[in-house]
DSSP file (Angstrom, degrees, kcal/mol; ACC not computed):
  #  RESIDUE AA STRUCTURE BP1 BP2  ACC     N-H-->O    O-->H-N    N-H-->O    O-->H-N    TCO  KAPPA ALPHA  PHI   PSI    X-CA   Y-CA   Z-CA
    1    1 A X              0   0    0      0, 0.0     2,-0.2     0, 0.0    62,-0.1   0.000 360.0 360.0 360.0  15.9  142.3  228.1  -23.1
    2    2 A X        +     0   0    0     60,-0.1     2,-0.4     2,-0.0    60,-0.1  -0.410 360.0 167.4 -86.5 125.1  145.0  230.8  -22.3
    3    3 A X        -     0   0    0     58,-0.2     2,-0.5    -2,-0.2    58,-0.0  -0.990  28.4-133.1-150.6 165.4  147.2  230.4  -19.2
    4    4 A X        -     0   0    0     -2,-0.4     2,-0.4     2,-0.0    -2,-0.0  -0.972   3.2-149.4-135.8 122.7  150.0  231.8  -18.1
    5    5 A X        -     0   0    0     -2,-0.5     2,-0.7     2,-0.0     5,-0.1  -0.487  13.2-167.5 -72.6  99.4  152.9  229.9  -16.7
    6    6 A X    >   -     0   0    0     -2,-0.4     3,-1.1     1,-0.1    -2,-0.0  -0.910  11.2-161.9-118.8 130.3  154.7  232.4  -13.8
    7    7 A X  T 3  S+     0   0    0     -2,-0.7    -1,-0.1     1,-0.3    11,-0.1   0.016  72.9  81.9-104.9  19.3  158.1  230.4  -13.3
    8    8 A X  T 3  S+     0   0    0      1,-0.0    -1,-0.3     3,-0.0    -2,-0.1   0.866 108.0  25.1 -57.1 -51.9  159.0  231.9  -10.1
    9    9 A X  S <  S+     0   0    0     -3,-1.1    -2,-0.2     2,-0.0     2,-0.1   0.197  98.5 120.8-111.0  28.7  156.8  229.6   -8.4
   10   10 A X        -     0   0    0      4,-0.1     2,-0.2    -5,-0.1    -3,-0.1  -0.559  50.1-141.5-104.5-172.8  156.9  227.0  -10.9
   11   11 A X    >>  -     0   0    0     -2,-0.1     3,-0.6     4,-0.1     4,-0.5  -0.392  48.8  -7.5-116.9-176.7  158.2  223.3  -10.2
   12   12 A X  H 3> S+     0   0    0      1,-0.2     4,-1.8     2,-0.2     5,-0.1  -0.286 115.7   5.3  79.6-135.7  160.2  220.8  -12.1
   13   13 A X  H 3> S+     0   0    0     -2,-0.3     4,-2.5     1,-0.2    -1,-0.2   0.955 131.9  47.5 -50.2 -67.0  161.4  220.8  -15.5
   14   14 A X  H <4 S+     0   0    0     -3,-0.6     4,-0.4     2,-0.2    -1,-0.2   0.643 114.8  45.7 -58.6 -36.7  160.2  224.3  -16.3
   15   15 A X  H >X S+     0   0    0     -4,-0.5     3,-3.1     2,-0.3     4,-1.9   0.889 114.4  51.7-100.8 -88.7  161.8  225.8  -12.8
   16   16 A X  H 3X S+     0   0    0     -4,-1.8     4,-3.0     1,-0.4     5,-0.4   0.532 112.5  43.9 -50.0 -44.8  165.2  223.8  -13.5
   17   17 A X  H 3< S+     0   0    0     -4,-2.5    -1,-0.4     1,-0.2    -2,-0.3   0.444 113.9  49.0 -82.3  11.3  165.6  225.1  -17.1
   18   18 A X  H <> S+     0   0    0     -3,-3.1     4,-1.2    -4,-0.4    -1,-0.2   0.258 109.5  48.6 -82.8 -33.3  164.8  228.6  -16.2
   19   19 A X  H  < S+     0   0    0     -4,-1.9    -2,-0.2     2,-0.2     5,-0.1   0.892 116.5  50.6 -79.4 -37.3  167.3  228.9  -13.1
   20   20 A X  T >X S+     0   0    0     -4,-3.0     3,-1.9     1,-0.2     4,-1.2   0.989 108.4  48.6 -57.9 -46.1  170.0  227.2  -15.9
   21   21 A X  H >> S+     0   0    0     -5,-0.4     3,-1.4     1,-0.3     4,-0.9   0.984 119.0  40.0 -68.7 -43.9  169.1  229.9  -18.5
   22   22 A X  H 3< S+     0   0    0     -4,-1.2    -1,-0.3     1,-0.3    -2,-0.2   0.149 117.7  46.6-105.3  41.8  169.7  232.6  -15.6
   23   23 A X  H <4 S+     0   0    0     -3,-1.9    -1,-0.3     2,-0.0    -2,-0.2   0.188 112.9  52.5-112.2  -8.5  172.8  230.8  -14.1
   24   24 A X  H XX S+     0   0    0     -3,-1.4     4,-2.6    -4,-1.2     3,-1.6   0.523  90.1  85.1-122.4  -7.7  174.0  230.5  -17.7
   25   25 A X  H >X S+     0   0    0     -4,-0.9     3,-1.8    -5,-0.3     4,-0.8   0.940  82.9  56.5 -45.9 -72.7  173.5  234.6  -18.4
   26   26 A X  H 34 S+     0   0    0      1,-0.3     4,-0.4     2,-0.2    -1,-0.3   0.648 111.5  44.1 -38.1 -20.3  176.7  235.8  -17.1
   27   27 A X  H <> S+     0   0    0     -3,-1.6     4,-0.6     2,-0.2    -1,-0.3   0.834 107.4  64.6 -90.3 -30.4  178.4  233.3  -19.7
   28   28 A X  H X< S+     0   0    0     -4,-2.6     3,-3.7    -3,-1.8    -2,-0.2   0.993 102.5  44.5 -16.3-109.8  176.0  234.6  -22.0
   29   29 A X  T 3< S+     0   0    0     -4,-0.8    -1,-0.2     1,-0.3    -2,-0.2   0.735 104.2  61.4 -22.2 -43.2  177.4  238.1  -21.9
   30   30 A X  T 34 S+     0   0    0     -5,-0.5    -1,-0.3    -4,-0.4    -2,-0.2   0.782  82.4  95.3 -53.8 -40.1  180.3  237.4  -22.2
   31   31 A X  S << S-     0   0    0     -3,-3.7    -3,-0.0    -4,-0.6    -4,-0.0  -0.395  76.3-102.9 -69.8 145.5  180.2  235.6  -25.6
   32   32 A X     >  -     0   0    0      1,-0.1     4,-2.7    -2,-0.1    -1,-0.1   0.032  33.6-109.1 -78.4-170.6  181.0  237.3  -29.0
   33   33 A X  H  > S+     0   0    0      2,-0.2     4,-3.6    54,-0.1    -1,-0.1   0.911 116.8  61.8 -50.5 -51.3  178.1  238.3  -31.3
   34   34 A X  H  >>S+     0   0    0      1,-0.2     4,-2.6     2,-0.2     5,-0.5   0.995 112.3  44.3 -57.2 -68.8  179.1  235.3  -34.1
   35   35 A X  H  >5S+     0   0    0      1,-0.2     4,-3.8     2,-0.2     5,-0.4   0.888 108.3  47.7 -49.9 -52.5  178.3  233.1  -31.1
   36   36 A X  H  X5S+     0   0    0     -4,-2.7     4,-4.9     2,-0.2     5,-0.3   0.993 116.7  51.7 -31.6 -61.2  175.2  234.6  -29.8
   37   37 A X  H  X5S+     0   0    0     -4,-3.6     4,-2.1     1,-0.3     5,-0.3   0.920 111.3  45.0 -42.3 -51.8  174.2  234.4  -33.7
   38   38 A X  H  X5S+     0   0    0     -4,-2.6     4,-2.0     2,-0.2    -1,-0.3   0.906 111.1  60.2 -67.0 -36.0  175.2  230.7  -33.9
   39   39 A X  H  X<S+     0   0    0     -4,-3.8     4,-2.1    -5,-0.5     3,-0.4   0.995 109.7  31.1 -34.1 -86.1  173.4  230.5  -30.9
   40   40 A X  H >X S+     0   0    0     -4,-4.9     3,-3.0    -5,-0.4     4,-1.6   0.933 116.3  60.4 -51.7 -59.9  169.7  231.7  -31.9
   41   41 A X  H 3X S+     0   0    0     -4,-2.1     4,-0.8     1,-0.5    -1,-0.2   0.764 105.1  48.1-119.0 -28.7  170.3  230.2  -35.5
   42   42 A X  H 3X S+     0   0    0     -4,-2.0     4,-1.9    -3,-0.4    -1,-0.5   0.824 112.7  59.6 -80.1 -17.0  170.8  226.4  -33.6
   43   43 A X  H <X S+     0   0    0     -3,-3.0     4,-1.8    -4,-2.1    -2,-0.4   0.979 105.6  36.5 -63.0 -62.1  167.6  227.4  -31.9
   44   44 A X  H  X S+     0   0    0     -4,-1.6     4,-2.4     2,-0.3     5,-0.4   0.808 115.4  58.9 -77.7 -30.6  165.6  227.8  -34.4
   45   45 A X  H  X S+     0   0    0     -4,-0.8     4,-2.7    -5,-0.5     5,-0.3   0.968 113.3  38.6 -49.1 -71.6  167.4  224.6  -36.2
   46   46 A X  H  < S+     0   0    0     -4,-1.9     4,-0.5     1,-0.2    -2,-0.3   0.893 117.0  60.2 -62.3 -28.7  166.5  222.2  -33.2
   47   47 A X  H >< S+     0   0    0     -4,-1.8     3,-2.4     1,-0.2     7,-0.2   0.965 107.5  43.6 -25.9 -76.4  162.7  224.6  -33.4
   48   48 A X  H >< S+     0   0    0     -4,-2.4     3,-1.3     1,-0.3     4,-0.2   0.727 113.5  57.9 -64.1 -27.6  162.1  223.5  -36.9
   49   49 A X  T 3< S+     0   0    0     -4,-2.7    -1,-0.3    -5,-0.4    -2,-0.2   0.710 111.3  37.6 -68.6 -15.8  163.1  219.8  -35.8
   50   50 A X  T X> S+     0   0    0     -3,-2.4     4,-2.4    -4,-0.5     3,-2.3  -0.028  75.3 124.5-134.8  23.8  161.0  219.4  -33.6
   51   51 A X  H <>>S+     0   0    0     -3,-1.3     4,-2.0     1,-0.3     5,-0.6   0.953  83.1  64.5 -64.3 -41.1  157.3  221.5  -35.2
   52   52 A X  H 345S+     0   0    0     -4,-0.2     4,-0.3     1,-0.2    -1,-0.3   0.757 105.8  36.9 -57.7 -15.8  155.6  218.0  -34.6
   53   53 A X  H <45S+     0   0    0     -3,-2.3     4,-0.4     2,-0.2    -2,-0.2   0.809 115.1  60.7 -96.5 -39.4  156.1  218.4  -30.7
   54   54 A X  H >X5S+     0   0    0     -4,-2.4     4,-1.1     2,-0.2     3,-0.6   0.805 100.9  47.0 -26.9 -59.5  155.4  221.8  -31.3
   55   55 A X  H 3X5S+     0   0    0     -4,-2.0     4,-2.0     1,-0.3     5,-0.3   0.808 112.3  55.0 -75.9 -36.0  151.8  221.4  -32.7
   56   56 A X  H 3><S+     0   0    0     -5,-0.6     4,-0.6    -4,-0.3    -1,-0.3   0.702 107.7  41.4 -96.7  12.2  151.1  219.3  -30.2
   57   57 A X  H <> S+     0   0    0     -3,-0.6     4,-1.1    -4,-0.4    -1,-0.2   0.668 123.0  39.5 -83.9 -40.6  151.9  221.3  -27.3
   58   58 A X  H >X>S+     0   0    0     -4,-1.1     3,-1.6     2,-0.3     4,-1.5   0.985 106.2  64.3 -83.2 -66.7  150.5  224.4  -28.7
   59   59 A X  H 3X5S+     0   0    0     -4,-2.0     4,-1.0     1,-0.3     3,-0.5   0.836 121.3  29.1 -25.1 -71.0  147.3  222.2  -30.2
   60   60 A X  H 3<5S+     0   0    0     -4,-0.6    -1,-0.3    -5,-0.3    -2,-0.3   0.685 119.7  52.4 -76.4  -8.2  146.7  221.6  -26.0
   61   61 A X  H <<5S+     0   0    0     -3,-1.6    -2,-0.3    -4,-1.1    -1,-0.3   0.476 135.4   0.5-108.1 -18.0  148.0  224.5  -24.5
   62   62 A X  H  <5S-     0   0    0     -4,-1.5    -3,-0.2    -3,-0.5    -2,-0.2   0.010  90.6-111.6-158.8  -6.2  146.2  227.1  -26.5
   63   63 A X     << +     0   0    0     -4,-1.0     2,-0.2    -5,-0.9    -4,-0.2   0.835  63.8 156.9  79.7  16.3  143.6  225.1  -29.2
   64   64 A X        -     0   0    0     -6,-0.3     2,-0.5    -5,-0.2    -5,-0.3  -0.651  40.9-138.2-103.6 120.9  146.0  226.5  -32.2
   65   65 A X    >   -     0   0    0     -2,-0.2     3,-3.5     1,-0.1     5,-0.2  -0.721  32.2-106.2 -72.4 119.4  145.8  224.4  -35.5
   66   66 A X  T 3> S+     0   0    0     -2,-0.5     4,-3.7     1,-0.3     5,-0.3   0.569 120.1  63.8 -23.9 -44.7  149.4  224.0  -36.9
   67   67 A X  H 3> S+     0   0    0      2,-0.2     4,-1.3     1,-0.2    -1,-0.3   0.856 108.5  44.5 -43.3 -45.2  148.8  226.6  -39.7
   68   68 A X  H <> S+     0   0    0     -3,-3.5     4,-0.9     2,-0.2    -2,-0.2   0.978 117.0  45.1 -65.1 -68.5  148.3  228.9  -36.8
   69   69 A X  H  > S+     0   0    0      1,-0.3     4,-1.0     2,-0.2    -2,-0.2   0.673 104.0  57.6  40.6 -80.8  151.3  227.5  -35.2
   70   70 A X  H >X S+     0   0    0     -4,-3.7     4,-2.7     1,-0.3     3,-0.9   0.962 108.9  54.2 -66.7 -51.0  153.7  227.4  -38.4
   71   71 A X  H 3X S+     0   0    0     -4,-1.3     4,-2.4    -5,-0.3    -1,-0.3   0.906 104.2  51.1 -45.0 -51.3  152.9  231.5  -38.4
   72   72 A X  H 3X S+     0   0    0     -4,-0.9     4,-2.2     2,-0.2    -1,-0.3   0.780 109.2  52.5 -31.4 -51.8  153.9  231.7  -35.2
   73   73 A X  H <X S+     0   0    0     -4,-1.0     4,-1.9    -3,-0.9     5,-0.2   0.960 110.4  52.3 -65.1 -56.4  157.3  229.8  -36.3
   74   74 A X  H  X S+     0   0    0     -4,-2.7     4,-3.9     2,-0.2     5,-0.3   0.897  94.3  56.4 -19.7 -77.8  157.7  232.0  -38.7
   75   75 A X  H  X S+     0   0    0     -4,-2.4     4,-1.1    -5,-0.3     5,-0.4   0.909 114.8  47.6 -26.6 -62.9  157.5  235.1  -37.0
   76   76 A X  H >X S+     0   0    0     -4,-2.2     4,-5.7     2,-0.2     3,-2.4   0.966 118.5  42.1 -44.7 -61.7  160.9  233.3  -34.5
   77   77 A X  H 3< S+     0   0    0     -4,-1.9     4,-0.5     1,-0.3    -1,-0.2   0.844 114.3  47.6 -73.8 -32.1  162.7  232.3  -37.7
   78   78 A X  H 3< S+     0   0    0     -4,-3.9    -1,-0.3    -5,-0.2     4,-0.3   0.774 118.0  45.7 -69.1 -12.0  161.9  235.6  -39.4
   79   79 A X  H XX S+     0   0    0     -3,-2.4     4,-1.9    -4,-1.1     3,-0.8   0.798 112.8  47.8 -98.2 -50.3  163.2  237.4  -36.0
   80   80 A X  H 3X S+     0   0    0     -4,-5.7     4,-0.8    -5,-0.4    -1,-0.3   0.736 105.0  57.3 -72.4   8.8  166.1  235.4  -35.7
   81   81 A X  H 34 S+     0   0    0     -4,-0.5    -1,-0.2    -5,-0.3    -2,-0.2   0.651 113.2  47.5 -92.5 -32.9  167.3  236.0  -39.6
   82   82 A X  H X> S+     0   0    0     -3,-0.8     4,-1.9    -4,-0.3     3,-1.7   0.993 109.0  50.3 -96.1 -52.0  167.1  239.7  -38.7
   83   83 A X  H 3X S+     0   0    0     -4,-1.9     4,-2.9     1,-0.3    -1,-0.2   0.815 113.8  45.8 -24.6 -63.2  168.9  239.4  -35.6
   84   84 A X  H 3< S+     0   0    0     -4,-0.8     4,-0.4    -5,-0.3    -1,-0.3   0.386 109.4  50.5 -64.7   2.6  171.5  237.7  -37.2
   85   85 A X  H <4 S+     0   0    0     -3,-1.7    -2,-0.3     2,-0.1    -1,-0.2   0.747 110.7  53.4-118.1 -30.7  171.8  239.8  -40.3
   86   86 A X  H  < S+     0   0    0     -4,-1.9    -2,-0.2     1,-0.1    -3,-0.2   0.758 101.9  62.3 -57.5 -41.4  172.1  242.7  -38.0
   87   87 A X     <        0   0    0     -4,-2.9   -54,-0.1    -5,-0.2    -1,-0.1   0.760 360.0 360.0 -35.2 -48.6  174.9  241.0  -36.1
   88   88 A X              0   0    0     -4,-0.4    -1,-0.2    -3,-0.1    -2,-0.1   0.336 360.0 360.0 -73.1 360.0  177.2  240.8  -38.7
């Protein structure tokens, strides 16, 4: 069930928030660490908020039972905790 998504040519939703995220770089760069940091650490907030939309994305997009899933969440929240402790 593995597919891979290549967002050069894709259309819609997916295209528009990938051309924002790289129109949005240069402001990106720009920004201090503490923000980047606040950054990632409200991503993973609105992540955690949202694990039911999550499972069920994942559930069709790959067959992955939420326990599989939640590791997965993990892994982000453990990566951004380091990131952020590293920041500072």
């Amino acid at each position: 069930m593995n597919s891979v998504v290549d967002v050069r040519s894709a259309s819609g939703a997916l295209k528009t928030a990938f051309d924002r995220a790289s129109d949005l770089a240069p402001l990106l760069a720009q920004s201090t660490a503490e923000q980047r940091i606040g950054m990632i650490q409200a991503l993973v907030k609105t992540m955690l908020a949202h694990k039911e939309e999550i499972y069920q994305a994942v559930r069709l997009e790959r067959g992955l039972a939420p326990i599989d899933t939640d590791a997965e969440l993990l892994m982000v929240k453990l990566e951004a905790d380091h990131v952020a402790a590293q920041g500072h």
